[in-house]
Structure formats: C-alpha cells, structure tokens
DSSP file (Angstrom, degrees, kcal/mol; ACC not computed):
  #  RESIDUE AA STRUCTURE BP1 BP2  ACC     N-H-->O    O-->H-N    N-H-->O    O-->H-N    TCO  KAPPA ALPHA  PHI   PSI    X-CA   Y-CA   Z-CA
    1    1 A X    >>        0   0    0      0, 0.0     4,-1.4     0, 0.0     3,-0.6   0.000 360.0 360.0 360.0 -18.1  -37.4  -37.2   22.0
    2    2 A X  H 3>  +     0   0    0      1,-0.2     4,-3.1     2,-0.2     5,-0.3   0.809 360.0  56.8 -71.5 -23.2  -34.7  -38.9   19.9
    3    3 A X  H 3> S+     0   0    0      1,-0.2     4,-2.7     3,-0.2    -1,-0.2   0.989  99.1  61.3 -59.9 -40.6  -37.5  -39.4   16.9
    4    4 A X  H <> S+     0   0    0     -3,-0.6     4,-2.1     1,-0.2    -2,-0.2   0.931 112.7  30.9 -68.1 -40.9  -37.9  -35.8   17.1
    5    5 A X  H  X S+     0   0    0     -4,-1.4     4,-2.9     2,-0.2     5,-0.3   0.948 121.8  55.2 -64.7 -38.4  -33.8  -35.0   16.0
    6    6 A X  H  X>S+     0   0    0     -4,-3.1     4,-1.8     1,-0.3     5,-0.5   0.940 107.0  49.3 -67.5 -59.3  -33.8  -38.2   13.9
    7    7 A X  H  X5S+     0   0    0     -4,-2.7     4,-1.6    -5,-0.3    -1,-0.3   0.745 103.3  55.6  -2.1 -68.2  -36.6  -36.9   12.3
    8    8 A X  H  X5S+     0   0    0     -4,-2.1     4,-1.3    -5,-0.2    -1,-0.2   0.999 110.0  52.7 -33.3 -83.7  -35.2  -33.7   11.6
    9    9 A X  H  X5S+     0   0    0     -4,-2.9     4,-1.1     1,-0.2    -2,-0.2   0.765 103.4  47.4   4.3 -70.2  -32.4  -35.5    9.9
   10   10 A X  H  <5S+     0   0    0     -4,-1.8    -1,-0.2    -5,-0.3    -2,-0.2   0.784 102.8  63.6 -84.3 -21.1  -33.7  -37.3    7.9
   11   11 A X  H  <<S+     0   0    0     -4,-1.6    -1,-0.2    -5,-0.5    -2,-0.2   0.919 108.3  54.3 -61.5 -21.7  -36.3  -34.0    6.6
   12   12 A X  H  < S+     0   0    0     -4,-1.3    82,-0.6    -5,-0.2     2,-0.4   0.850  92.2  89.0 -85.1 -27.4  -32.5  -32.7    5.5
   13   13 A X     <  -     0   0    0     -4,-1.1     2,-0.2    80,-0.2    80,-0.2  -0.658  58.7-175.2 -80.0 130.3  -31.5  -36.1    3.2
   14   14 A X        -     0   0    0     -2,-0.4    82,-0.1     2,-0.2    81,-0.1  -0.504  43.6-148.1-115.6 176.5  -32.3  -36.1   -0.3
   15   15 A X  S    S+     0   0    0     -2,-0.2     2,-0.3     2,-0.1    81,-0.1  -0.185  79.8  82.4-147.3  37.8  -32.2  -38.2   -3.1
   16   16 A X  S    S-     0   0    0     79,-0.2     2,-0.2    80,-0.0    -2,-0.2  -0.934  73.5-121.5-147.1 149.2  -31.6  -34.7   -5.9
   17   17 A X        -     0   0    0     -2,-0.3     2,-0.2    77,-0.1    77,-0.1  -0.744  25.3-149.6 -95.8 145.9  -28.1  -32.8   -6.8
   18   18 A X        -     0   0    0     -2,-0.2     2,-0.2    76,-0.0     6,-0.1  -0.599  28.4-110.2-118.7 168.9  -27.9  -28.6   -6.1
   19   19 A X    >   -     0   0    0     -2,-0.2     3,-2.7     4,-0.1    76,-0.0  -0.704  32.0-115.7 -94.2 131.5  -26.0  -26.8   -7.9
   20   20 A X  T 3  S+     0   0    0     -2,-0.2     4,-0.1     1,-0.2    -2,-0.0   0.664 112.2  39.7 -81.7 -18.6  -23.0  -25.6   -5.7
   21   21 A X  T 3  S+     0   0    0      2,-0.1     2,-0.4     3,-0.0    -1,-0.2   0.219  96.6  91.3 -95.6  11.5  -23.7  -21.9   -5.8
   22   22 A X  S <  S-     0   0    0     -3,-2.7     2,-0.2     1,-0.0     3,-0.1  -0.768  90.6-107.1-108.3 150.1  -27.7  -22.1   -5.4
   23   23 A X    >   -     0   0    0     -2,-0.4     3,-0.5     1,-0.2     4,-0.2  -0.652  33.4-159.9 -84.6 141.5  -29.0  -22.0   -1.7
   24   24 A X  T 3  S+     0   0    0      1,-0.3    72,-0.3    -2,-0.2     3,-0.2   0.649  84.6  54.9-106.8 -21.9  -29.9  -25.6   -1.6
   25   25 A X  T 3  S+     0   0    0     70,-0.1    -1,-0.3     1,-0.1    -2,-0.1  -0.164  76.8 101.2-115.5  52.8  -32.3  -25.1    1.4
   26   26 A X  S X  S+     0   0    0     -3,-0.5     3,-0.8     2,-0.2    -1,-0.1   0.722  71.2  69.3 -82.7 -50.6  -34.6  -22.2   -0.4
   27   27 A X  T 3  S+     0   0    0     69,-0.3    71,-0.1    -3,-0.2    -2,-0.1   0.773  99.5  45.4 -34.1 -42.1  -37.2  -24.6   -1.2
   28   28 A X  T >  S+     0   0    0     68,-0.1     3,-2.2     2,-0.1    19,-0.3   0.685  76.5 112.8-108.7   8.1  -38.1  -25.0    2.3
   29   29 A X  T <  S+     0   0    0     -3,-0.8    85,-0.2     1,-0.2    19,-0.1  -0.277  99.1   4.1 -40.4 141.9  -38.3  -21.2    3.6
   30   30 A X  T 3  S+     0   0    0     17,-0.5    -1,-0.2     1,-0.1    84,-0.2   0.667 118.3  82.6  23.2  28.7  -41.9  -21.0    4.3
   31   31 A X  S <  S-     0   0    0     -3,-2.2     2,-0.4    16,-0.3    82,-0.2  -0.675  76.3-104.0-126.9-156.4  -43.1  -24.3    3.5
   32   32 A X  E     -A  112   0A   0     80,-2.9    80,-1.3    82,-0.3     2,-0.3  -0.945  14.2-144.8-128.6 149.8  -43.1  -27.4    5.7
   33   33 A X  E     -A  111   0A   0     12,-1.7    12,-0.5    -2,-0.4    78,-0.2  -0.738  17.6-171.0-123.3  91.6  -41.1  -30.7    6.1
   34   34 A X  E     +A  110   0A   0     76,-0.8    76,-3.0    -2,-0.3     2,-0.3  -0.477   8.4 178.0 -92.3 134.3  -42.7  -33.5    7.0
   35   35 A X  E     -A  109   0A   0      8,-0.3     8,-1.6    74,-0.2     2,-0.4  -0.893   6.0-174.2-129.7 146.8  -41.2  -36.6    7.8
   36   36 A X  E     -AB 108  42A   0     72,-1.0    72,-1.2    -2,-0.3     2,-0.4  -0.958  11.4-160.9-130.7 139.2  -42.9  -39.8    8.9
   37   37 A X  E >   -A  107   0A   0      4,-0.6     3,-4.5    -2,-0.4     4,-0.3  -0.830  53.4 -66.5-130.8-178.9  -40.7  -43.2   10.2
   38   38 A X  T 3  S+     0   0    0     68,-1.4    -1,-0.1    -2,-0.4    69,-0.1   0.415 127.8  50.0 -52.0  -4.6  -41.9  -46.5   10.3
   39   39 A X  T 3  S-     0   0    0      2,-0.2    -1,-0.2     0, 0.0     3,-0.1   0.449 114.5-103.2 -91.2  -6.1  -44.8  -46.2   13.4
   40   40 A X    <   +     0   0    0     -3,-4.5     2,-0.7     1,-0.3    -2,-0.2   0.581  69.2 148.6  89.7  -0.2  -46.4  -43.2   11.8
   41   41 A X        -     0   0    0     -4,-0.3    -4,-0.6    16,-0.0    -1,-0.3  -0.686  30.6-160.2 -86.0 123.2  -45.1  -40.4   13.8
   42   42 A X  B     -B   36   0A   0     -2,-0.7    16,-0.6    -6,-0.2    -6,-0.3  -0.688  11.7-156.1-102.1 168.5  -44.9  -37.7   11.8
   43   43 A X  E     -D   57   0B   0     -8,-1.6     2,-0.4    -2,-0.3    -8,-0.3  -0.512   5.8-152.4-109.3 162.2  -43.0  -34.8   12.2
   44   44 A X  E     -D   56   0B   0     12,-0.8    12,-2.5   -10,-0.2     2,-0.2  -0.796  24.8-169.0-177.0  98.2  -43.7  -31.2   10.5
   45   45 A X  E     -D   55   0B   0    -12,-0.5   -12,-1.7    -2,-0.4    10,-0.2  -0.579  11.7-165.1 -96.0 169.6  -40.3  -29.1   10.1
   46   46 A X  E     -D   54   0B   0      8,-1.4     8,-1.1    -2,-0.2   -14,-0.1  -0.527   5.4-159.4-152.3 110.0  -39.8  -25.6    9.2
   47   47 A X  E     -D   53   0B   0    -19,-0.3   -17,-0.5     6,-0.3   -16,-0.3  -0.222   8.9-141.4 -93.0 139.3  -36.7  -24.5    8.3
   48   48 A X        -     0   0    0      4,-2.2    -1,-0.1     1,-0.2   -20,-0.1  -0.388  18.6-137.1 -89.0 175.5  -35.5  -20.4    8.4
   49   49 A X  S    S+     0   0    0     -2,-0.1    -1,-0.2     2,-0.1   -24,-0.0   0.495 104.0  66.3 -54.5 -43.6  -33.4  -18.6    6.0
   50   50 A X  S    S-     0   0    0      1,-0.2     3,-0.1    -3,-0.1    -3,-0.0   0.457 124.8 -93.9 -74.8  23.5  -31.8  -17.1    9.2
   51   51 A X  S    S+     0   0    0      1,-0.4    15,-0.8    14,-0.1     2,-0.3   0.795  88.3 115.9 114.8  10.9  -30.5  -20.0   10.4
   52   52 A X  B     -F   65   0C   0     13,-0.2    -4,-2.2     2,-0.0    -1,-0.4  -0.720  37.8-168.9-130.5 179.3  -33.2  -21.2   12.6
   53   53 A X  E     +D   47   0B   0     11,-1.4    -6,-0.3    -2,-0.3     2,-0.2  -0.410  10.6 166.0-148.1  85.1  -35.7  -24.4   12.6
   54   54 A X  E     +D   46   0B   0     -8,-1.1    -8,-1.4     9,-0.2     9,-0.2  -0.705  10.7 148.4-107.7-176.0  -39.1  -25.4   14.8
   55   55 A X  E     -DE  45  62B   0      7,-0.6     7,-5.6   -10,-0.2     2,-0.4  -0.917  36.0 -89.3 160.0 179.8  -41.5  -27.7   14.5
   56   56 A X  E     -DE  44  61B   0    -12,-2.5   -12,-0.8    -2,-0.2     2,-0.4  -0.850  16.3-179.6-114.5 119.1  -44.1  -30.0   15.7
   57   57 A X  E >  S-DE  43  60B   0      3,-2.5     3,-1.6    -2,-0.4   -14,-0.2  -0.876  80.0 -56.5-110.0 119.4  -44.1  -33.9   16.7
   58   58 A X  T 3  S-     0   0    0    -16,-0.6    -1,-0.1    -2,-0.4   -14,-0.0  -0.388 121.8 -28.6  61.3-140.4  -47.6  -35.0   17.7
   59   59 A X  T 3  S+     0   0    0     -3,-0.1     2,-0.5     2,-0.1    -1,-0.2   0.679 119.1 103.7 -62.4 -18.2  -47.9  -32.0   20.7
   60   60 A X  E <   -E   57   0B   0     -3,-1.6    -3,-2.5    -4,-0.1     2,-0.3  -0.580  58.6-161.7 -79.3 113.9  -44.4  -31.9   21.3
   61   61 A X  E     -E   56   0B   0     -2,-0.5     2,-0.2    -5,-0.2    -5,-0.2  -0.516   6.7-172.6-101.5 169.1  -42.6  -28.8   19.9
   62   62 A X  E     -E   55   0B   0     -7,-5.6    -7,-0.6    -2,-0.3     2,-0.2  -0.481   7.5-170.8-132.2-152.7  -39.1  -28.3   19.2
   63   63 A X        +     0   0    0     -9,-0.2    16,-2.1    -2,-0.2     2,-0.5  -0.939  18.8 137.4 149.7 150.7  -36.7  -25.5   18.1
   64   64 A X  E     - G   0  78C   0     14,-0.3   -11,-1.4    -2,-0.2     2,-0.3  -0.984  44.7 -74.1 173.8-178.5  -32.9  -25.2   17.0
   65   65 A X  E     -FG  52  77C   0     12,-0.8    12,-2.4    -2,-0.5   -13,-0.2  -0.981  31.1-151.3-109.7 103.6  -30.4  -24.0   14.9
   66   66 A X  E     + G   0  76C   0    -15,-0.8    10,-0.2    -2,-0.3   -13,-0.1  -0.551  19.8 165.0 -73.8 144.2  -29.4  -24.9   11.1
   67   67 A X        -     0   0    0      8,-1.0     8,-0.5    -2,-0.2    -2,-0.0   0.029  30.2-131.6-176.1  97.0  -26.1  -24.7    9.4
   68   68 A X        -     0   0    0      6,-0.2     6,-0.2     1,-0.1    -2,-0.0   0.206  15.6-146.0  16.3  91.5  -24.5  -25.7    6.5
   69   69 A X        -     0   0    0      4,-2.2    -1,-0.1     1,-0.2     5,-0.1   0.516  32.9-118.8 -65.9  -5.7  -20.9  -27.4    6.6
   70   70 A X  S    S+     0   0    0      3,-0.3    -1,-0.2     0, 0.0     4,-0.1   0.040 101.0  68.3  61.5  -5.6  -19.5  -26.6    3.9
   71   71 A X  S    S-     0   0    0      2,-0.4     3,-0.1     0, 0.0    -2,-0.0  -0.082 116.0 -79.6-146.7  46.1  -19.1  -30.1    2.7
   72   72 A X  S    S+     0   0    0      1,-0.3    21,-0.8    21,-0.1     2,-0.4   0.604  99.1  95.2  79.0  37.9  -22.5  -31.1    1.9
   73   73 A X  E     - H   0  92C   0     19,-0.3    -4,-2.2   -60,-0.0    -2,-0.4  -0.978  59.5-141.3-130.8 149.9  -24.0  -32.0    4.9
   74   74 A X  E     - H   0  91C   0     17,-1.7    17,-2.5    -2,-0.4     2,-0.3  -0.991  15.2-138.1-118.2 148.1  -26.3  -29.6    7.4
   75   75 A X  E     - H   0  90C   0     -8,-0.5    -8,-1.0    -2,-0.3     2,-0.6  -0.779   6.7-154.2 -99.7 125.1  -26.1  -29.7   10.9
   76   76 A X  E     +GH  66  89C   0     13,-3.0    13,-1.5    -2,-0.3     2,-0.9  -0.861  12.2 178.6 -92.2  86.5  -29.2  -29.6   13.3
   77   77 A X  E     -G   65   0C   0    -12,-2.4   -12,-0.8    -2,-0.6     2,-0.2  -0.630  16.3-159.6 -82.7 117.9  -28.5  -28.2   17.0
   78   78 A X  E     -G   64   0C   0     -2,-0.9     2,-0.3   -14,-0.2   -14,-0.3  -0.792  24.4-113.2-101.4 144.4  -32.2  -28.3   18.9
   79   79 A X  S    S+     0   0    0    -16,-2.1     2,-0.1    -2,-0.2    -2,-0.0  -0.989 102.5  31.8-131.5 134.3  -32.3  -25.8   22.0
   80   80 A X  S    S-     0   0    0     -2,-0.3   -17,-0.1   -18,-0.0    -1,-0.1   0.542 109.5-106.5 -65.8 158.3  -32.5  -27.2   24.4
   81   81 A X        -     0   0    0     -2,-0.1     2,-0.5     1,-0.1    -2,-0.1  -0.100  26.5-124.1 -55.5 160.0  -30.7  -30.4   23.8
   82   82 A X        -     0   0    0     -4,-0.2    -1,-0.1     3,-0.1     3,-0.1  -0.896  37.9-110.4-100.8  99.3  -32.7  -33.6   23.4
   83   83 A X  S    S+     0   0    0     -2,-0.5     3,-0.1     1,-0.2   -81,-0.1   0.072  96.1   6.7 -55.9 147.7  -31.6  -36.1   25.8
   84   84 A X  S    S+     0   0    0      1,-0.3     2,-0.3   -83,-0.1    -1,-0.2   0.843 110.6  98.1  79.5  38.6  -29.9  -38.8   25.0
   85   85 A X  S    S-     0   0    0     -3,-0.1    -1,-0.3   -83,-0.0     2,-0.3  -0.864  79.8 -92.5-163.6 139.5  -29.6  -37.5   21.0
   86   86 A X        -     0   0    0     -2,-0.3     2,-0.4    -3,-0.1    -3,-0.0  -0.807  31.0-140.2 -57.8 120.3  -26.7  -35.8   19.5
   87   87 A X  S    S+     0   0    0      1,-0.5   -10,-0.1    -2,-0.3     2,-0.1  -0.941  88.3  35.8-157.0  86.8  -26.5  -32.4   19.6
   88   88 A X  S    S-     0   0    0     -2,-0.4    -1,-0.5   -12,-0.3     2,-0.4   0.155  77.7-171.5-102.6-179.9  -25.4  -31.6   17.0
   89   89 A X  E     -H   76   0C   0    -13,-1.5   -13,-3.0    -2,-0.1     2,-0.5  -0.940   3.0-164.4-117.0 142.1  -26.4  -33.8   14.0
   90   90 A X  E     +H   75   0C   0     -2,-0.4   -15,-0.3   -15,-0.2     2,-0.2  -0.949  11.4 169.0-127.0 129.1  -25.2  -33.8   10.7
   91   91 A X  E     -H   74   0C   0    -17,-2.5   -17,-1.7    -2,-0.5     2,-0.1  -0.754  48.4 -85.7-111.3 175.3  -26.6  -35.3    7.1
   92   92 A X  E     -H   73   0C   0    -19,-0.2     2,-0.3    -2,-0.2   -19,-0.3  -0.503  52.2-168.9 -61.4 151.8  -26.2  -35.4    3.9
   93   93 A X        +     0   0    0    -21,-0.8     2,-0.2   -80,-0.2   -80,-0.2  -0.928  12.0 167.9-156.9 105.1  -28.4  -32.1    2.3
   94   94 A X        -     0   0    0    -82,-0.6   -77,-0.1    -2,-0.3   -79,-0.1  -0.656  43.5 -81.3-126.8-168.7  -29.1  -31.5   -0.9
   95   95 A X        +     0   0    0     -2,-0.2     2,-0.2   -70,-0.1   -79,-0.2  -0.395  51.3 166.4 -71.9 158.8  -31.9  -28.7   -3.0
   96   96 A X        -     0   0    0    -72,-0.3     2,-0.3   -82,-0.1   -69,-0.3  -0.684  22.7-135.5-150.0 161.0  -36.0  -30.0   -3.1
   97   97 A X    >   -     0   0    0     -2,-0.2     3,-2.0     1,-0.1    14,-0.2  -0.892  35.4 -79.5-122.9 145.6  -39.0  -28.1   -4.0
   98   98 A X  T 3  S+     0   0    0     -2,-0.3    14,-0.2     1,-0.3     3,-0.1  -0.071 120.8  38.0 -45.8 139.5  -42.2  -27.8   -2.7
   99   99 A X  T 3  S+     0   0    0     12,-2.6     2,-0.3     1,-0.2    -1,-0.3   0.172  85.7 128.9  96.2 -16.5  -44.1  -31.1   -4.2
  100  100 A X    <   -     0   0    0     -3,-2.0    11,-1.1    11,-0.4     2,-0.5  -0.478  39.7-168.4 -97.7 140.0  -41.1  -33.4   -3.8
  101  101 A X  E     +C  110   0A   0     -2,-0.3     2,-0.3     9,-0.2     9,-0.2  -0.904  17.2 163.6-121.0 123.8  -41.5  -36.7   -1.9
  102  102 A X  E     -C  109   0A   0      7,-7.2     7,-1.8    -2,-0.5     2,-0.2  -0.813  32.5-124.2-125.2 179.0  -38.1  -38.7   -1.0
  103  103 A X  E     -C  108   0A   0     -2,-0.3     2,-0.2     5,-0.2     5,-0.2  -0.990  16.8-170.9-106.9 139.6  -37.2  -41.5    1.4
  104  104 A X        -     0   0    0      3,-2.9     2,-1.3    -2,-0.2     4,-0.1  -0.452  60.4 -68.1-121.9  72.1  -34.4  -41.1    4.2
  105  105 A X  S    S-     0   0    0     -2,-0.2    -1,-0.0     2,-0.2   -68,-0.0  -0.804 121.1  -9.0  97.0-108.9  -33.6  -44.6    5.9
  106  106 A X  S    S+     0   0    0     -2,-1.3   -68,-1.4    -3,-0.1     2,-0.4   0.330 122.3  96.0 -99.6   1.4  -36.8  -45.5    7.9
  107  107 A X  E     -A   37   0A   0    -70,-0.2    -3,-2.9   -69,-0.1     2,-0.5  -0.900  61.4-152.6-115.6 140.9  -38.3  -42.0    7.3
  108  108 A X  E     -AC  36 103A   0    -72,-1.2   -72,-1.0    -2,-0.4     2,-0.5  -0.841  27.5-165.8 -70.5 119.7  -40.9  -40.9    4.3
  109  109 A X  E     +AC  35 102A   0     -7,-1.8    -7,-7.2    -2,-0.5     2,-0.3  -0.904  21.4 172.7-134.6 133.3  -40.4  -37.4    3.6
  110  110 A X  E     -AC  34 101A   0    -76,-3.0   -76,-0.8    -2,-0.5     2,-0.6  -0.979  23.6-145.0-132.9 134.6  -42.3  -34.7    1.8
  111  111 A X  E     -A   33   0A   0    -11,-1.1   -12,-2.6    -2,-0.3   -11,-0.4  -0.813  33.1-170.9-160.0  87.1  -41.6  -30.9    1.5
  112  112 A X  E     -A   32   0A   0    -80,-1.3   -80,-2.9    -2,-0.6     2,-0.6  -0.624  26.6 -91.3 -92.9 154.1  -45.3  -29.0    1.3
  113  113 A X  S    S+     0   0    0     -2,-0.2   -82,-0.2   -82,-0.2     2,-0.1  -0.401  82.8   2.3 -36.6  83.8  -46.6  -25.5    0.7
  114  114 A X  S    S-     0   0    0     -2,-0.6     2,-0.9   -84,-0.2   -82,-0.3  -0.633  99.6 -53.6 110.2 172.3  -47.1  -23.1    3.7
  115  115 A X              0   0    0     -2,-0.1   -84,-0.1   -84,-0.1    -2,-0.1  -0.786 360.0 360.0-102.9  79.6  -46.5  -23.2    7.2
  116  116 A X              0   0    0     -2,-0.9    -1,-0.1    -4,-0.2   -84,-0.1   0.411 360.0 360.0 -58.8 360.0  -48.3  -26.4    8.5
C-alpha cells in the first residue's frame, strides 16, 4: 500500500507554474490522474473540487482527503490510513491540463479526460 500514497504524490508534482490566484487543481476535476513508477503499476487518481480524492491501483481502491497548504504544496490524507505511509503527505503542486504528461521522481504521470 505505500505505492498507492506514493503514487498519489507524485500525480500532485508538476513540472508547470499557476498563477497564484487560479485554482491550480481545476484541471483535474473530472478527469483522471494516472501515475505509473518504475514496475508498471499504475495508479488512476481522481481528484474533487470538494476536497476529496479516490482511486484505483490494480483492484485495490483507495479514498482520502485533499488540501492545499498555502505554500505550494498539497497534502494527501487517505482514509483509512495506509500502513506504514505517512498520513499525511505533502508535495510540491502546481496547475496541468488535461493532455499534459510530466515525470515525478520514479513516477510517469499523465492527467486524462473523464473519469477512468
């Protein structure tokens, strides 16, 4: 289960500048964020306006809480906690739009259309 938060994670790091007054995570309200790390498990987020997050790895699903620090980072709580994972975690987080393909460490990450 710790792929599933790092995962998460790494769907929040970007490699693009927001604008400080624009909701930087608007881009991914009804789409999906898929993350892949270096075995090939991918991951398939989907991020709320309200505040919320699930998603899928392989069968396993998960669920949490989003929120914004104020200081450019967002923080992931999954409920229930994931043993042996930090709970929460915080990256760096900046705006992407559907079509945009980054890398975040060890993870490929790409931010598609709809709810996959």
């Amino acid at each position: 289960m710790r792929i599933v938060l790092g995962s998460i994670a790494a769907a929040a790091l970007i490699t693009t500048a927001a604008i400080a007054d624009e909701d930087i995570m608007a881009g991914r309200y009804g789409n999906t964020t898929i993350t892949t790390d270096a075995n090939g498990v991918t991951s398939k987020i989907h991020y709320k306006a309200d505040g919320t997050f699930d998603g899928t790895q392989g069968s396993t699903a998960f669920a949490g809480t989003w929120k914004l620090d104020g200081a450019g980072k967002i923080c992931l709580t999954s409920n229930p906690a994931i043993p042996n994972t930090p709970n929460p975690v915080c990256t760096p987080v900046f705006a992407h739009k559907v079509g945009d393909s980054w890398t975040a460490g060890p993870y490929k990450v790409s931010l598609v259309q709809g709810i996959q």
